[in-house]
N, C-alpha and C positions, 0 to 999 in steps of 0.2 A: 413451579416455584421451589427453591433450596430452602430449607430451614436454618435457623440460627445455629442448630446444633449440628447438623452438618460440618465435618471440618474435612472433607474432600470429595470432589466428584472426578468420576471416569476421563481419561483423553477419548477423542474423536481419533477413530483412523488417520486421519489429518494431524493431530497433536504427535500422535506417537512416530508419524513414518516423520515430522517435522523434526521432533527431538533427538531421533537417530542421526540427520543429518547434519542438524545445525544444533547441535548441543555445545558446541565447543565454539561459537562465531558469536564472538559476543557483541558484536557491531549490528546483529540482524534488529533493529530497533525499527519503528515509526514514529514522526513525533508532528504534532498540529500544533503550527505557531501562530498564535494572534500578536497583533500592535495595535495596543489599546491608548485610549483617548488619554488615560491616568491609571495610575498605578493600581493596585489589587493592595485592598487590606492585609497585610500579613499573617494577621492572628483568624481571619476568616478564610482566607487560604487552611491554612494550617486543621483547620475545624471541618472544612469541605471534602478536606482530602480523607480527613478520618471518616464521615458520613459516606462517603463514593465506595470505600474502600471495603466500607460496612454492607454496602446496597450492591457492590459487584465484588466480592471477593475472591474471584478468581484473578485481580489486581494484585494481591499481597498472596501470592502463592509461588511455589515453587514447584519442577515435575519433580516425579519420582515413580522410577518404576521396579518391578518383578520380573521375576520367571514368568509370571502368567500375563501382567496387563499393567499398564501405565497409568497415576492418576498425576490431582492437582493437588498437592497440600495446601491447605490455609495455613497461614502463618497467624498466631497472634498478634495484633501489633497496640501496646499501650500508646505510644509513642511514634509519630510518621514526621518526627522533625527531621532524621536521617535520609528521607523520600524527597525533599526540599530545599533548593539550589537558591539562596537567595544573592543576588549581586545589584550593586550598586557602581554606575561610573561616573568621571566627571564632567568625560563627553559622550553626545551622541554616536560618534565615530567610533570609541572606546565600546560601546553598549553593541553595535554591531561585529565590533569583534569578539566579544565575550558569547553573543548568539550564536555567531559561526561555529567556536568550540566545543556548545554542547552538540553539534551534528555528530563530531568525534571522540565523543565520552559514552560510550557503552554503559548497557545494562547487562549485569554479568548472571545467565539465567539460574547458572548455579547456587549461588551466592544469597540474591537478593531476592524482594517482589517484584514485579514487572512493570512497575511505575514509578515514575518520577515527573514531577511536581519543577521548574525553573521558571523565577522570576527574573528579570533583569532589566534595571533602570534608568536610562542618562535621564540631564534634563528636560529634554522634549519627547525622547523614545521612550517606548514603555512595553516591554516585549513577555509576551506570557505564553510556555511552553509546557503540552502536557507529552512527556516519551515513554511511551509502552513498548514492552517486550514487542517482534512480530508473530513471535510465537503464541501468545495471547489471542493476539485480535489481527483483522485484519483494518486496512482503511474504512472499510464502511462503518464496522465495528467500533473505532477510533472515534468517527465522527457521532456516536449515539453516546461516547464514554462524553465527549467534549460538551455534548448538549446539556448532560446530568450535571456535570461538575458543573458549568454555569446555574443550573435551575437550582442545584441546594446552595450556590455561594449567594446568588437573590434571595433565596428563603433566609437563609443566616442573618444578610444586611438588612430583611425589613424587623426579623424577630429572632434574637440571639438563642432565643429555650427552643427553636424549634428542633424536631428532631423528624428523622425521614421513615416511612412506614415500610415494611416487604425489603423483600430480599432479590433482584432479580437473577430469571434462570438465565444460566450461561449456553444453556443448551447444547450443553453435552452426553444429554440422552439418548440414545439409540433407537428406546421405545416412541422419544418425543417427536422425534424426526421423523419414524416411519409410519406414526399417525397422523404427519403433517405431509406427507407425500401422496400424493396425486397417480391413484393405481392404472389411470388411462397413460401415466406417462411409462409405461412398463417398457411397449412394445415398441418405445422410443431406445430404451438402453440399449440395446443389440446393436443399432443402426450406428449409433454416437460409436459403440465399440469399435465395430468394423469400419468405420469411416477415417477414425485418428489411427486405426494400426495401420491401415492400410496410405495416409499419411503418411506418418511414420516409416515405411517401407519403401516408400516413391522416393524420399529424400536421402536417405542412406544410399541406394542406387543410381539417384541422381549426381551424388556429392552436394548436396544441398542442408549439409545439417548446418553448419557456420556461416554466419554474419553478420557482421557488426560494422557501425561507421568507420573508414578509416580514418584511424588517427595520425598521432606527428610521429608514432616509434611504433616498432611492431610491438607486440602482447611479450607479457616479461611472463617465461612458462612457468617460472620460479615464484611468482608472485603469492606473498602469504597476505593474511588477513590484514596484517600489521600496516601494507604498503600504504604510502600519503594517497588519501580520496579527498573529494572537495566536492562542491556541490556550485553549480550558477543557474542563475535563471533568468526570464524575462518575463512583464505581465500582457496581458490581453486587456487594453483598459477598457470601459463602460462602453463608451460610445461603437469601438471596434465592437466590441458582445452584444450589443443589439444590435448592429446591423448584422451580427453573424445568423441572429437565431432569430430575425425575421426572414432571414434566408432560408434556413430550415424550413420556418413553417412553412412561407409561401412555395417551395418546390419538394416539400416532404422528406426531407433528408432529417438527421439525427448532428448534433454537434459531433459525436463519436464519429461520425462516416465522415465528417471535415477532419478530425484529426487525426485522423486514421491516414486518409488520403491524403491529405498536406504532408506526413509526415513519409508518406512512398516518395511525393515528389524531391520531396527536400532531401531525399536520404539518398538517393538514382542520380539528384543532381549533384552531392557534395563528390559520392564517392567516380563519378564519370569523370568532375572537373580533376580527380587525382588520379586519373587513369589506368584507374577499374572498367576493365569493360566487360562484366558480368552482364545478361539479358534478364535477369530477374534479381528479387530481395525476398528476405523473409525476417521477420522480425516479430517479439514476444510480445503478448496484452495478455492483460488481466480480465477475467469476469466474475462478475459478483452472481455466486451459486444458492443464495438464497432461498431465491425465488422455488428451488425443485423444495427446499424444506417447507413450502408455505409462509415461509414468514412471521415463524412463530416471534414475540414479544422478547427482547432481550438477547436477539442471537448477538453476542459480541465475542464467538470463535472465529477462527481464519477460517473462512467458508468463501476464498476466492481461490480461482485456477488460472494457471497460464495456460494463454492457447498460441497457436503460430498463425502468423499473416503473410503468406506470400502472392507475391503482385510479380506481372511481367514487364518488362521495357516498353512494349507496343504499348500496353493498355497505360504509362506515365509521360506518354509523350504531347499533354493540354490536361488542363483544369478538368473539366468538364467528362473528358473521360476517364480521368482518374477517381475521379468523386463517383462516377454510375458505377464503374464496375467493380468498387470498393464497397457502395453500398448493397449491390448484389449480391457480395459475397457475403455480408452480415448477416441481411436478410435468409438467405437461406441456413444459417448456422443457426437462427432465435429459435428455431422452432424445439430443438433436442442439443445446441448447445451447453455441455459443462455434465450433462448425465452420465458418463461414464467416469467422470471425475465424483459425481454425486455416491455412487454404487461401489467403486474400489474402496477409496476410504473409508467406508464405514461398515465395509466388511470385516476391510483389515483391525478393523476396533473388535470379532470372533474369535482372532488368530490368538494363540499364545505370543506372549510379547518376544519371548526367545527367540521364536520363528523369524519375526518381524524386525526385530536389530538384527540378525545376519544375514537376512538377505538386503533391507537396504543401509548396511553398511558397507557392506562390495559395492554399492551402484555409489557413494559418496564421492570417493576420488574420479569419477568418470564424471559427476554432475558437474563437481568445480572445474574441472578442467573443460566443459561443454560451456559453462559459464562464463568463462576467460574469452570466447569468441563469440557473441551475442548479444542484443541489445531489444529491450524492451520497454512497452509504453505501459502504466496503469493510469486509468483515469476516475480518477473516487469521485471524482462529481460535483455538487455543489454541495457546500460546506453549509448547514442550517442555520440563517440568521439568529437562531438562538444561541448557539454557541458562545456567540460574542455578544451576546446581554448580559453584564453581569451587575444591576441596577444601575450601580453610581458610573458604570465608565460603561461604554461598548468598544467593540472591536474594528478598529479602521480598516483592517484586513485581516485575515484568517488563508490560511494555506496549508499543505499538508506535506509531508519529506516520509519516503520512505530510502530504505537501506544503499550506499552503494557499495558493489561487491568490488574485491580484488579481482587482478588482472585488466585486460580491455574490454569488461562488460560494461554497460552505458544500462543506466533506469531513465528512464524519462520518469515526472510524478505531475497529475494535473490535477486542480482543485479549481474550484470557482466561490467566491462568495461574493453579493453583494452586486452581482454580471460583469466581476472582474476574474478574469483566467491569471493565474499564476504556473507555470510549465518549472520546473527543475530539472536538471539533466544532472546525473550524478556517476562521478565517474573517478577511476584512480589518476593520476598526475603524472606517473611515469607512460601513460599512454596517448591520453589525449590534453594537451596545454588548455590552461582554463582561457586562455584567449582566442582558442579555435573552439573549445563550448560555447563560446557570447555569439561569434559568428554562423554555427550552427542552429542555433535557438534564433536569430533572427534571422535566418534564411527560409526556416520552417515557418517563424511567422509571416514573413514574406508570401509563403507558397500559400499559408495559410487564407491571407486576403485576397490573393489574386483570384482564388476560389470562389469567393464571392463579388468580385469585382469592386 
């Protein structure tokens, strides 16, 4: 645990090589949107966010680093009414356009704390958004910030004097991690090492580093931050989600190895139908690296990794064998998946910080431009019925949005609450039309069910 008097802890290897790169991207945001049954008290918002901010203070911080090492400054904050987007419309339709907007309203990490607080009201909608730096936290991390801020806004509405106890750690200890690490998993790090260079290495000589859906225009090289993104989606309702995940159970599969797989099929068929005739894909996923920390209390740092998925033509040509040999390949990853990603970063947390800005500041121009030709799934999971308790109203939905980049990179973002899938695909506008995004999204969910019959 941090104490009160604490007013800064260390970056994670992870913090510092993230702030090199994305210091200046102020669109790198996450945000968890619920549509609630009725509105949020205002003045208990406003009092929640001060208690949140109190209990996870790496919320109202900003970096800042040295010659030697990078921290988190606390910021004091008397006042979090400037953290607080309140809007009010006449119609529903107006409310959905005003939600759209905060997707493209940055948090400027320079500048500000890493949160923000948006309500937004028609008369039947009722939309409540919590958007964190990603440099902060990552989705899982998101989703433990969403469940607190619900559990002190219910403390607040049943007893106004309450007030919240402890401090929690952010865990961005070095010491806390390496006594939360599991010393059998040592003679795993070598193997994870040598398996993604040598990845790594196959794909550079293959010509296999780029690809991404095609879209309706080629990739704009020129592409800054600045360029129109937009975000669509489509949901996975109830009834599709249990017949999905009594599939699972009854033939042992993972939701992860259907969206994974659904997402080879749909990807091999869009870009064939546009005459692509590549034999393989490879596309980007997220893994939650926790687990190698133990799972200490309170981790809400970016403790996820991108890893690569590549699948061949033979193995997408039926359901059935695209889901096996999808699954195979996951399976063999659980065992030392994300430990070499575990071990770099938090060495690099040793380095002088000097060291560390100039070497990946050379790799920066080379990432965004690797970025501009690629396209990635994260799947944060199921979103915790708690989140969306907040006494007097609940949440009808809950869903999660992270970042999307300039050029022709594609996120896909999936959440569940409730055993409703929500998928976003998040993309710039000069690349792919959002009316070929709606088409793509139900093609995947398409491929999606046929997987299950």
């Amino acid at each position: 645990m941090i104490n009160n008097a604490q007013n800064s802890t260390r970056m994670t290897g992870v913090d510092q090589v993230g702030w090199n790169v994305l210091n200046d991207q102020d669109w790198y945001c996450i945000w968890g949107i619920a549509s609630l049954e009725e509105p949020l008290r205002d003045d208990l918002v406003k009092k929640a966010l001060e208690y949140l901010i109190q209990t996870i203070p790496i919320l109202n911080s900003k970096p800042v680093t040295n010659w030697l090492y990078g921290y988190w400054q606390f910021i004091e904050k008397e006042n979090v009414e400037d953290l607080i987007l309140r809007t009010k419309t006449e119609t529903d339709e107006k409310a959905k356009e005003e939600l759209n907007k905060v997707f493209l309203n940055p948090i400027k990490a320079k500048e500000f704390s890493m949160i923000r607080i948006i309500s937004i009201d028609g008369p039947l909608k009722h939309y409540f958004v919590i958007q964190v730096h990603h440099l902060a936290v990552d989705g899982e991390g998101l989703k433990r910030i969403c469940v607190r801020f619900a559990e002190i806004y219910q403390e607040l509405y049943r007893d106004k004097e309450w007030k919240p106890t402890g401090i929690l750690d952010p865990c961005r200890s070095w010491w806390q991690i390496a006594r939360n690490f599991n010393i059998r998993h040592l003679w795993l790090i070598l193997k994870a090492c040598i398996i993604n260079i040598y990845g790594m290495i196959t794909s550079i000589l293959q010509k296999k580093m780029n690809y991404t859906l095609i879209g309706d225009s080629k990739v704009n090289e020129k592409a800054e931050s600045q360029s129109p993104r937009y975000f669509e989606s489509i949901t996975i309702e109830q009834e599709a989600m249990l017949k999905l995940k009594a599939f699972t159970k009854s033939r042992h599969f993972t939701i992860n190895d259907i969206l994974m797989a659904s997402l080879s099929l749909a990807t091999m068929k869009w870009n064939n139908d546009r005459g692509d005739d590549r034999e393989w894909l490879k596309f980007g996923y997220t893994v939650n690296l926790r687990r190698w920390w133990g799972e200490p209390n309170g981790t809400f740092g970016n403790f996820s990794a991108v890893l690569i998925h590549d699948e061949i033509k033979a193995n997408l040509q039926n359901p059935s064998i695209a889901l096996a040999a999808t699954k195979s390949k996951l399976d063999k990853l659980k065992k030392w998946i994300g430990l070499d990603y575990f071990v770099i970063p938090m060495q690099v947390k040793l380095l002088p910080y000097f060291l560390v800005s100039r070497f990946f500041l050379s790799l920066k121009n080379k990432l965004f431009e690797f970025l501009k030709h690629a396209h990635a799934m994260t799947n944060i999971g199921i979103v915790f019925e708690e989140a969306g308790d907040f006494g007097h109203t609940k949440a009808i939905g809950y869903s999660f949005l992270a970042p999307a980049f300039p050029g022709g990179f594609i996120l896909y973002t999936i959440t569940t609450y409730r055993n409703v899938t929500t998928i976003y695909l998040g993309c710039s506008e000069d690349y792919l039309k959002k009316e070929s995004a709606k088409s793509f999204l139900l093609l995947w969910k398409e491929r999606m069910l046929k997987i299950i019959g």
